[in-house]
Structures are given as C-alpha cells and as structure tokens.
Backbone bond lengths (Angstrom), bond angles and torsions (degrees), N, CA, C in turn:
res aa  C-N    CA-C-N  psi(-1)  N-CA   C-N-CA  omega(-1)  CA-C   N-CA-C  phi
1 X - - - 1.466 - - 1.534 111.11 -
2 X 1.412 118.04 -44.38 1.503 124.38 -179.21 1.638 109.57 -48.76
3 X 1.353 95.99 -51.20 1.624 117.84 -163.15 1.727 99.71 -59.05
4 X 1.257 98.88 -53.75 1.850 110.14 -169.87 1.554 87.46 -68.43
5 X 1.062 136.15 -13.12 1.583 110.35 -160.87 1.643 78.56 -104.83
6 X 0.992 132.81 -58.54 1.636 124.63 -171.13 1.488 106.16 -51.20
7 X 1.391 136.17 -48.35 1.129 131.71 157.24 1.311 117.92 -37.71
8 X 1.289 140.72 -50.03 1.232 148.05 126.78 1.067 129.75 23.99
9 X 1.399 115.94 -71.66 1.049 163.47 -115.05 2.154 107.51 -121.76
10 X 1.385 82.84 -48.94 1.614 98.29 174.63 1.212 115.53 -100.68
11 X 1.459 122.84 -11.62 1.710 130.16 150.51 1.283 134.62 -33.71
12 X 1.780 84.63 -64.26 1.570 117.32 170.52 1.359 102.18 -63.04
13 X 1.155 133.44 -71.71 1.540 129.63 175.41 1.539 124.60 -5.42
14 X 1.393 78.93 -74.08 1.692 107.85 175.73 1.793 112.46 -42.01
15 X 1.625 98.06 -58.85 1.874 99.93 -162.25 1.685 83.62 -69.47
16 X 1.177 134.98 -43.69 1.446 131.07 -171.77 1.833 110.62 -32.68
17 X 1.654 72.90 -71.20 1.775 98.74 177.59 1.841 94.36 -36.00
18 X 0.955 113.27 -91.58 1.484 130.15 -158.97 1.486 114.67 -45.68
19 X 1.337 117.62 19.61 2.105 126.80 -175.25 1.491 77.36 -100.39
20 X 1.292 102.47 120.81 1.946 125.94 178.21 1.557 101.74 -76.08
21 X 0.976 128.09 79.63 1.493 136.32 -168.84 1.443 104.10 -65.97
22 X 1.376 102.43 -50.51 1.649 116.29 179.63 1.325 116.71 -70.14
23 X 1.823 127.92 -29.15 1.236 98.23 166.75 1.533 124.18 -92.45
24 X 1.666 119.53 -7.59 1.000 115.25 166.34 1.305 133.32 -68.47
25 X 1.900 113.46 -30.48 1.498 110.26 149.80 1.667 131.10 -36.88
26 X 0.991 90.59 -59.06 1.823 111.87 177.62 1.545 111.82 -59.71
27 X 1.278 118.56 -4.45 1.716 124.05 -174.32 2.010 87.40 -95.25
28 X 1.734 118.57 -15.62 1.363 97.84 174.63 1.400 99.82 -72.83
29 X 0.785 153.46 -30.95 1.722 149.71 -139.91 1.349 93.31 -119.23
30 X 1.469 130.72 -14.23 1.612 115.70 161.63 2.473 98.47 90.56
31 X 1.782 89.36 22.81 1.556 79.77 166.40 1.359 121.48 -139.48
32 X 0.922 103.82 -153.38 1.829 95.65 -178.95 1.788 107.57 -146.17
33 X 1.353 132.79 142.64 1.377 120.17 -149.88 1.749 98.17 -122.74
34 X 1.392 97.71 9.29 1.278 118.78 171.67 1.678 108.12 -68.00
35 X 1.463 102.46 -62.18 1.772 114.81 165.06 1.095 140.91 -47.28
36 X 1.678 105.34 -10.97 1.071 116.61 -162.07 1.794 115.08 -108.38
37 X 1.117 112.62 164.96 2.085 103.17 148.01 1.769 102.00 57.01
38 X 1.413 91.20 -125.50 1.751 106.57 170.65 1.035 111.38 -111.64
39 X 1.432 144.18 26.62 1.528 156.16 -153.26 1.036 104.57 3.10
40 X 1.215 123.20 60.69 1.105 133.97 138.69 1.848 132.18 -60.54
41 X 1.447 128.19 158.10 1.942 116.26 -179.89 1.275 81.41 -105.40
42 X 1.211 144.02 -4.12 1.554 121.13 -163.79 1.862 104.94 -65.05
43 X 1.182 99.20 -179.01 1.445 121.85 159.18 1.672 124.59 -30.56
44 X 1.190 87.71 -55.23 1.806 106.97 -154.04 1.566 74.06 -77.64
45 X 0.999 126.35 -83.19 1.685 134.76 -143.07 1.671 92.17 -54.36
46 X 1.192 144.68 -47.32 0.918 134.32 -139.17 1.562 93.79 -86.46
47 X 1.089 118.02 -60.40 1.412 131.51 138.44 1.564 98.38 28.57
48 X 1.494 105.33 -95.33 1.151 144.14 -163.84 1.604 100.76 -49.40
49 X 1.832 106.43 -42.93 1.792 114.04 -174.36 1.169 106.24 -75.60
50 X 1.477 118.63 -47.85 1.234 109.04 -167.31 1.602 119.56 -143.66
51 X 1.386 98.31 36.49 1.534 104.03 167.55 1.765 111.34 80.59
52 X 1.728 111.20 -172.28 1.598 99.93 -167.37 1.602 104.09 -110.77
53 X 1.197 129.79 63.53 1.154 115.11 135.62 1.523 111.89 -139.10
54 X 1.312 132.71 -4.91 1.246 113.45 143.02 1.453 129.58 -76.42
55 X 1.653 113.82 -6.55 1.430 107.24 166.56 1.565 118.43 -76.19
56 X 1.562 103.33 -23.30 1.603 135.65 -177.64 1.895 87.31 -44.09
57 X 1.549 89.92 -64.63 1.657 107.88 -161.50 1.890 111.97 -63.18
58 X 1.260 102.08 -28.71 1.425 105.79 -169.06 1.641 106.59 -81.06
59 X 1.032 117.04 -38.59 1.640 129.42 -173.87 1.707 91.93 -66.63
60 X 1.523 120.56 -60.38 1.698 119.11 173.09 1.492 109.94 -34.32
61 X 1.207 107.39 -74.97 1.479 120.86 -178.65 1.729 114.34 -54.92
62 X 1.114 139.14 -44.14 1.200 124.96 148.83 1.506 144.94 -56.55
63 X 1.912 120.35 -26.67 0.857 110.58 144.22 1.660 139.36 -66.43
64 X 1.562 104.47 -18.15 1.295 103.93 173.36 1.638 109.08 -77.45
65 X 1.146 138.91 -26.35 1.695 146.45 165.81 1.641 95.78 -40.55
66 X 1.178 115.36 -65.75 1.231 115.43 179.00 1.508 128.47 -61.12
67 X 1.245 119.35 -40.39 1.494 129.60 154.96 1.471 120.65 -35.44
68 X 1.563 106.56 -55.53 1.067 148.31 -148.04 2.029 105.32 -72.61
69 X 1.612 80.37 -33.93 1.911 91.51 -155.52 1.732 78.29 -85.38
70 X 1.691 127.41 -30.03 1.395 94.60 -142.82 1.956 92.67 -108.38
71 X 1.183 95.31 6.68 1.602 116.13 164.86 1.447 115.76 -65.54
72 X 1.178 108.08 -54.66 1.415 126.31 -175.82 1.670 109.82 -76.66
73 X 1.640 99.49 -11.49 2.135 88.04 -174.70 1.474 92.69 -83.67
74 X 1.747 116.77 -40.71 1.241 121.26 -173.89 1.845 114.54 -69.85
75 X 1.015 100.58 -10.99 1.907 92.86 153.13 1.462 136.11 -75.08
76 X 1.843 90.80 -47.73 1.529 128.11 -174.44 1.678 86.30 -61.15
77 X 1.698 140.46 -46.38 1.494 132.49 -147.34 1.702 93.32 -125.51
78 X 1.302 117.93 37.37 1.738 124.05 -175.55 1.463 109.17 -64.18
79 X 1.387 106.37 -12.75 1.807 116.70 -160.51 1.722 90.85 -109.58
80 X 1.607 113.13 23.77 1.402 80.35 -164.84 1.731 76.38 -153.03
81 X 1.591 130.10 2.16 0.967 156.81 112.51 2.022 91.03 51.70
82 X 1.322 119.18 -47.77 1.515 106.38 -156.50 2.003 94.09 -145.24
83 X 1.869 94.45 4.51 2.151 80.01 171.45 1.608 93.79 -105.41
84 X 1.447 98.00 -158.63 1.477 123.97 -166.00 1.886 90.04 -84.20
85 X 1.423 112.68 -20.51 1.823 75.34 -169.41 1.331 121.47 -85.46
86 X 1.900 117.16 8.32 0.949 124.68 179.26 1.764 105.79 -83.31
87 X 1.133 108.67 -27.25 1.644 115.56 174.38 1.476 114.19 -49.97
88 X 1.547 85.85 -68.67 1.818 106.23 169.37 1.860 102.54 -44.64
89 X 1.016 111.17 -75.70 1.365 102.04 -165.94 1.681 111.29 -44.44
90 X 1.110 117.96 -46.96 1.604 123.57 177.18 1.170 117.47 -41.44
91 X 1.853 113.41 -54.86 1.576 118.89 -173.49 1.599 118.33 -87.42
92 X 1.238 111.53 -8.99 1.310 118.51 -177.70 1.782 105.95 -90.42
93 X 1.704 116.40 -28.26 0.918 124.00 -174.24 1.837 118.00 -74.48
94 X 1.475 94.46 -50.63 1.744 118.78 157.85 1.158 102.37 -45.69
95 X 1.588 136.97 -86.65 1.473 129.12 176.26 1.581 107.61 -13.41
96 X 1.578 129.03 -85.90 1.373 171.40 -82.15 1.928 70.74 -108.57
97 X 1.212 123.36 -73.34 1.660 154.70 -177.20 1.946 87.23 -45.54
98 X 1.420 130.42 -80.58 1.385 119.09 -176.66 1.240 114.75 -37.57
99 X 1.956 115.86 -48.70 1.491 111.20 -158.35 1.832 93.03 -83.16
100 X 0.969 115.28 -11.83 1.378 100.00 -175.87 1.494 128.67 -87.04
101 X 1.765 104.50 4.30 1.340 123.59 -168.03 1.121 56.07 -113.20
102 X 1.539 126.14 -128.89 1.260 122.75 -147.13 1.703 143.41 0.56
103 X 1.667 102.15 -43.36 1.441 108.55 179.87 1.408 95.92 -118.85
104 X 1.299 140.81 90.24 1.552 135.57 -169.86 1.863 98.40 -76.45
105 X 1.418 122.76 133.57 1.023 126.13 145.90 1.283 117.30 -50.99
106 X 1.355 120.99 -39.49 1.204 128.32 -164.65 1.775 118.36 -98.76
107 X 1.798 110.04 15.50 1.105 133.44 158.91 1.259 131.03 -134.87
108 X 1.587 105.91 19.50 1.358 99.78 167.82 1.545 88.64 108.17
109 X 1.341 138.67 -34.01 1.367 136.26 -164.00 1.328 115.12 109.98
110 X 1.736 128.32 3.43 1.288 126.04 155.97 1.619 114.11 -88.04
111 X 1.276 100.26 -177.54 1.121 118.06 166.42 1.821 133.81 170.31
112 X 1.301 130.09 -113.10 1.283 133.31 133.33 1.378 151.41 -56.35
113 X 1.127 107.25 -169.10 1.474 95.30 172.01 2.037 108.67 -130.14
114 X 1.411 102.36 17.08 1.366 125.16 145.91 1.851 112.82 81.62
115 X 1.476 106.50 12.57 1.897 118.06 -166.29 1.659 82.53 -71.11
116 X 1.364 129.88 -52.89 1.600 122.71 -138.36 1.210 96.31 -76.78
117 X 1.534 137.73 -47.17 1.208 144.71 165.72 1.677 114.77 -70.12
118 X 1.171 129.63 -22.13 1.494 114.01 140.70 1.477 133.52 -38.68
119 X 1.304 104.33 -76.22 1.674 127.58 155.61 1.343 119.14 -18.09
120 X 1.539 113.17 -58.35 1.222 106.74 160.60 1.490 133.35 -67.47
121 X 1.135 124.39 -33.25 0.899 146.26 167.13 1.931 101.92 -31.07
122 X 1.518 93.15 -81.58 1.290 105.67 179.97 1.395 119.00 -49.39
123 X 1.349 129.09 -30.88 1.340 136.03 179.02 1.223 111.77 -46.87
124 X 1.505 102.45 -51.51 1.888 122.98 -174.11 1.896 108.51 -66.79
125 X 1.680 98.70 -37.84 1.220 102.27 175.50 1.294 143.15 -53.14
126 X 1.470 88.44 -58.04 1.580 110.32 -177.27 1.821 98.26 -157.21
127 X 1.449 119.94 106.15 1.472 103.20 -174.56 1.599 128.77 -75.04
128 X 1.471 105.54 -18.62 1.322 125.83 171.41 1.366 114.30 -49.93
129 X 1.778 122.35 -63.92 1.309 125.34 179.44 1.757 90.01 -81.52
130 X 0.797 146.72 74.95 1.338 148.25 170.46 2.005 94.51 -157.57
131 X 1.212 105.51 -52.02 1.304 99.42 171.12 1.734 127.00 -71.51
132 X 1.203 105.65 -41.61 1.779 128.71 164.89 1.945 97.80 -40.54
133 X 1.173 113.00 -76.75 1.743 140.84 170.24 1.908 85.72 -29.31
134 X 1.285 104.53 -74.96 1.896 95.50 -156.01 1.626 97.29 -66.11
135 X 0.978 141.52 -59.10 1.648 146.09 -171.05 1.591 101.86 -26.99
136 X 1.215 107.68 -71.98 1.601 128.81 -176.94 1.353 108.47 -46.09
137 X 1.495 104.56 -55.29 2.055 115.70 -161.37 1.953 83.36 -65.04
138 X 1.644 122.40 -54.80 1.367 93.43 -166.28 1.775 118.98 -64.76
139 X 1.421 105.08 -22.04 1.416 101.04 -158.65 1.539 102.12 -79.65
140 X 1.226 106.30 1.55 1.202 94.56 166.77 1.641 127.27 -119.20
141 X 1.018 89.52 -4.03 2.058 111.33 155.27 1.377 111.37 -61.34
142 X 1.214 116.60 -61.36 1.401 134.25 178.14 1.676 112.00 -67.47
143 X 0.993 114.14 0.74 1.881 113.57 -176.79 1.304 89.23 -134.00
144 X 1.495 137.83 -9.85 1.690 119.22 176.00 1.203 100.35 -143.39
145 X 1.034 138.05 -1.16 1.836 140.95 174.96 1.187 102.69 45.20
146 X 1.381 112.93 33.49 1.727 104.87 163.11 1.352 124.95 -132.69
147 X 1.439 101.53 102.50 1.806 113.16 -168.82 1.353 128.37 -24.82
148 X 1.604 109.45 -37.89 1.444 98.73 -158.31 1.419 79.02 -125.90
149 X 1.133 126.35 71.06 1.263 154.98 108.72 1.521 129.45 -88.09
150 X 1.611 93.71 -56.04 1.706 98.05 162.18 1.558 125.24 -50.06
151 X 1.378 110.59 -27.88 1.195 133.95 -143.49 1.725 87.14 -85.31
152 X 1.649 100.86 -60.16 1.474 99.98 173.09 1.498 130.32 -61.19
153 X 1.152 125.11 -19.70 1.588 146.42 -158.86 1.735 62.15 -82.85
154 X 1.221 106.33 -101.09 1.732 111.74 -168.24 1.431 137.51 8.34
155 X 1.378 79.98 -61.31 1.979 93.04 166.68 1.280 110.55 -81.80
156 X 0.989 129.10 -40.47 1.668 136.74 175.06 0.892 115.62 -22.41
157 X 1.677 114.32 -73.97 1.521 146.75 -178.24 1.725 102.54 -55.74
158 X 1.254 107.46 -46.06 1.486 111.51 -174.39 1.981 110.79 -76.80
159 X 0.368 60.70 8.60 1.654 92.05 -170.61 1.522 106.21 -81.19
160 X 1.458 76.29 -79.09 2.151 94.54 -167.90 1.616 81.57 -77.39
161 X 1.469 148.62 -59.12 1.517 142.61 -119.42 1.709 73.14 -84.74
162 X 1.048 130.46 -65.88 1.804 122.39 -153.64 1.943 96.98 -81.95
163 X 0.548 155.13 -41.07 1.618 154.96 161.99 1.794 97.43 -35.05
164 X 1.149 127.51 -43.25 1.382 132.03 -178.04 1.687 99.55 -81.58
165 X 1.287 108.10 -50.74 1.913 89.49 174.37 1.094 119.01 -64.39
166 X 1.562 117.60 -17.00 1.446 119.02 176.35 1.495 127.13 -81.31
167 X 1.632 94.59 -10.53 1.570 95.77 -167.32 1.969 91.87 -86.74
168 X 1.934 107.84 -46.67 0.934 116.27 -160.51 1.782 105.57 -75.13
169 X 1.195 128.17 -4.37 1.886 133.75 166.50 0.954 87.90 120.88
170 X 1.480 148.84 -44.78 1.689 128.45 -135.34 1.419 98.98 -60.08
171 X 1.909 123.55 -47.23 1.136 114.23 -174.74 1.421 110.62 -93.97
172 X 1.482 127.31 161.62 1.541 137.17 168.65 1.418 121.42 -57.44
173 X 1.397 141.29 121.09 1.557 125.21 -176.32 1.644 127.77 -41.53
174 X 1.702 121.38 -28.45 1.274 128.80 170.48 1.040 111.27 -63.61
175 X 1.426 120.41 -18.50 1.483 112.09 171.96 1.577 124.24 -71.48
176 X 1.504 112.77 -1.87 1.302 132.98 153.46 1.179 116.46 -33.97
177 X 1.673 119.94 -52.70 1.642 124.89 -138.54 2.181 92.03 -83.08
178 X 1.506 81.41 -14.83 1.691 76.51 -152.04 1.574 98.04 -93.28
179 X 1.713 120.68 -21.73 1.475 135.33 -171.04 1.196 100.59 -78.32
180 X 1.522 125.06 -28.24 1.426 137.72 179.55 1.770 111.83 -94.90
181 X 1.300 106.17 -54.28 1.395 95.86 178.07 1.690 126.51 -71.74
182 X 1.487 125.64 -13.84 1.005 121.46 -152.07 1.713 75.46 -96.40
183 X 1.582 144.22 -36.20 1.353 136.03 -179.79 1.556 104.44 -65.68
184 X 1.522 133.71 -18.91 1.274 116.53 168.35 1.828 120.68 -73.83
185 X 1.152 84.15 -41.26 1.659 103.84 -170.04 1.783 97.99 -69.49
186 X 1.212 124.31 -23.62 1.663 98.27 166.93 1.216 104.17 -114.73
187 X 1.178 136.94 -0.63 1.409 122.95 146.79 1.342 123.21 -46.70
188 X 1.518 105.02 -33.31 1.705 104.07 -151.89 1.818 82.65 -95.23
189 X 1.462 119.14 -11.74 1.975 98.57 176.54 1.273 101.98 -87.65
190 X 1.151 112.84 -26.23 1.869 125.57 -179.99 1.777 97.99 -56.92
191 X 0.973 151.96 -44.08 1.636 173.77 -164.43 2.001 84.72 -15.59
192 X 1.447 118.80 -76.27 1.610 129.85 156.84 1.125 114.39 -0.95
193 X 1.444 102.95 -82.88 1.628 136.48 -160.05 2.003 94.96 -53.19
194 X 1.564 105.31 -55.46 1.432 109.99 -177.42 1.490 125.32 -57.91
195 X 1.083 114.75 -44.86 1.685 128.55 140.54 1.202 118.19 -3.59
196 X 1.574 98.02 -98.99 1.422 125.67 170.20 1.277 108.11 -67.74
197 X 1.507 135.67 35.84 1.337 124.73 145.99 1.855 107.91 -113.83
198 X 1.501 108.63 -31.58 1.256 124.54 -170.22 2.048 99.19 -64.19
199 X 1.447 94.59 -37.85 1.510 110.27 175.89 1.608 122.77 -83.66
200 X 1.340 102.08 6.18 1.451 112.01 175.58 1.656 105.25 53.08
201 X 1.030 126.13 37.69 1.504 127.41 -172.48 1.378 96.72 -102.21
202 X 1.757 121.01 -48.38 1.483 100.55 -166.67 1.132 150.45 -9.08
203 X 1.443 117.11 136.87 1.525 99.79 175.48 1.767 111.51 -102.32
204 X 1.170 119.74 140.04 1.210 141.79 -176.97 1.754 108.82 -90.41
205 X 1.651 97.63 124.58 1.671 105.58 170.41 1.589 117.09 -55.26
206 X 1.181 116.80 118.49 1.646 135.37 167.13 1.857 109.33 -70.04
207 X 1.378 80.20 109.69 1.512 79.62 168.22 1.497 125.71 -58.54
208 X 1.711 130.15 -19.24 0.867 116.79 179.36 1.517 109.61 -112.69
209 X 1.408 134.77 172.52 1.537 127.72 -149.76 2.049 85.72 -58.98
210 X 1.332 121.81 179.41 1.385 122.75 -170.00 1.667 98.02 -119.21
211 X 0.900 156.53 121.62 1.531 141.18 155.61 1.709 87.22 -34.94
212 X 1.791 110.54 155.88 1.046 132.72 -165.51 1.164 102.20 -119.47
213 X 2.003 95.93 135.20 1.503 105.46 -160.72 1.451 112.85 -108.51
214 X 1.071 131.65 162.14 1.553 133.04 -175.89 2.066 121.06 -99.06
215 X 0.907 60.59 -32.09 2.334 77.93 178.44 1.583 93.26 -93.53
216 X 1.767 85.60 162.10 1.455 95.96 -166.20 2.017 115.67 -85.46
217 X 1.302 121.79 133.53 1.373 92.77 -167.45 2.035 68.73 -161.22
218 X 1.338 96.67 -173.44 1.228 125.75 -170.33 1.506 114.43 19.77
219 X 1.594 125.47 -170.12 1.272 124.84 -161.49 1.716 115.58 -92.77
C-alpha cells in the first residue's frame, strides 16, 4: 500500500508538473511561446511572447504545480505522517512536477526549463531554503539580466540550503534525492543556456516588452 501510494504520489507530480501554464497564458494574447525565443513555457520565454501579465500568470501557476505536486504526496502518505515513505513520496513527487514541466505529456514532451515549479516545490518543502533560493535567483537577475543564470543560482542555493538541513536533522535524508535531483534535472534543460553562456552569446532579459523572436535563443 505504501509503495502504490508513493508511486501515486509521483504520478500526480508528474501530470501536475506537465499543465502548460505558459502556453495557456499566451492563448490570452492569441500566441504560442512554443514559436517563439527558445520555445520554451517557462516564464522568461513567454515573457518575451506575450508580454508581463501572462508571464505574471505563468510563473503563479507554475509555482503552484510545484506546491501542488508535493501537497498532494503529503495527503496521498498522511498514514505515514512521521516515516521515510512520506520523504520518498515528497521528493520523488517534486522531481515527478520539474520533469513534467519540462517534458509535458501534454506537449509532445517539451516544455520548460522547470525553476517556477521547483520554487514551488521548495516552498512546500522547506520555506526557509525556498526563501534563501528566491533572494539570490532575483539578485542576480537584476545584477546580470540573464535568466538562466538566476535559474541556476536557484537550484544552487536550494541545493546547498536543504543538504545543510539535512546534514544538521531539521530535514529527513530522502530529502536528498530531490535537493540533488531537482539541480540535475535543470541543469540538464539549461545544457543551451551553458553554451551560449561559455560563448558569451546569451541573451539577457529586456526590461521593456522584447519584439518576439523566432530562432531558438534565451531560457
């Protein structure tokens, strides 16, 4: 029963993860953010398609996916309230929620590059390194205007901030799989972004709306 419910558990995650927040924002403005930038659903790209209040809306709606997935493991594992399979269910579910933004069933298997539904994620997790994670990711948006930089700072921080509650007890050790896996899994959509940073090509967020681009470029 534990097992099927943690399985469960990372199902839900997953279909959570995978609700295209970003292209259904972008269906107010009549576009698609797929066409656009790096077609990417995240934040930034949509941004870029259709200006800031469906990116406003997509970043909401994706951190709640992530909220959302690790909300639902801790219902799905309520009987299990104080062992390890509620851990498991949590970090497998959070993962389950990134890859499912990232690879949408419900786009073919693309998608993001998985920070907004991280974020949330972490909020539900632990809100402290969830707050540590957002401080950093903007201040460094705002000092280099380049997303998937922030994007990396983000996981970084979340990374080292919950690995340290884990070392010191506050957090459970399974909460490992997810402090560790969720920094592979947007590294590995970031793969582009690293490229085109090593090549000094990046493209940098415009403070003002961007004319909308067709080739693949930013995060």
């Amino acid at each position: 029963m534990t097992i099927a419910a943690v399985a469960l558990a990372t199902l839900v995650g997953y279909i959570l993860g995978s609700v295209p927040m970003g292209v259904l924002a972008c269906r107010l403005r009549g576009k698609d953010p797929r066409r656009v930038g790096s077609g990417r659903t995240g934040g930034t790209n949509v941004y870029r398609t259709a200006g800031l209040l469906p990116a406003v809306l997509t970043v909401v709606g994706d951190l709640a996916k992530g909220y959302a997935a690790v909300a639902a493991a801790r219902h799905l594992l309520a009987h299990d309230a104080h062992g390890a399979a509620l851990a498991w269910a949590v970090s497998l579910a959070a993962l389950a929620a990134i890859a499912g933004h990232n690879h949408s069933v419900f786009l073919g298997f693309r998608g993001g590059a998985g920070t907004a539904p991280n974020a949330g994620a972490a909020l539900a997790v632990n809100p402290s390194s969830f707050a540590l994670a957002v401080v950093a990711g903007l201040a460094v948006l705002l000092g280099t205007r380049i997303a998937s930089l922030a994007s990396m700072t983000v996981s970084g921080v979340l990374l080292l901030a919950i690995g340290w509650r884990i070392v010191d007890g506050s957090l459970p050790p399974p909460l490992a799989i997810y402090a560790f896996g969720q920094a592979v899994l947007v590294l590995w959509a970031l793969r582009p972004n690293l490229a085109r940073l090593r090549e000094g090509t990046e493209r940098r967020v415009s403070l003002g709306r961007p004319p909308a681009r067709t080739h693949a470029e930013g995060p």
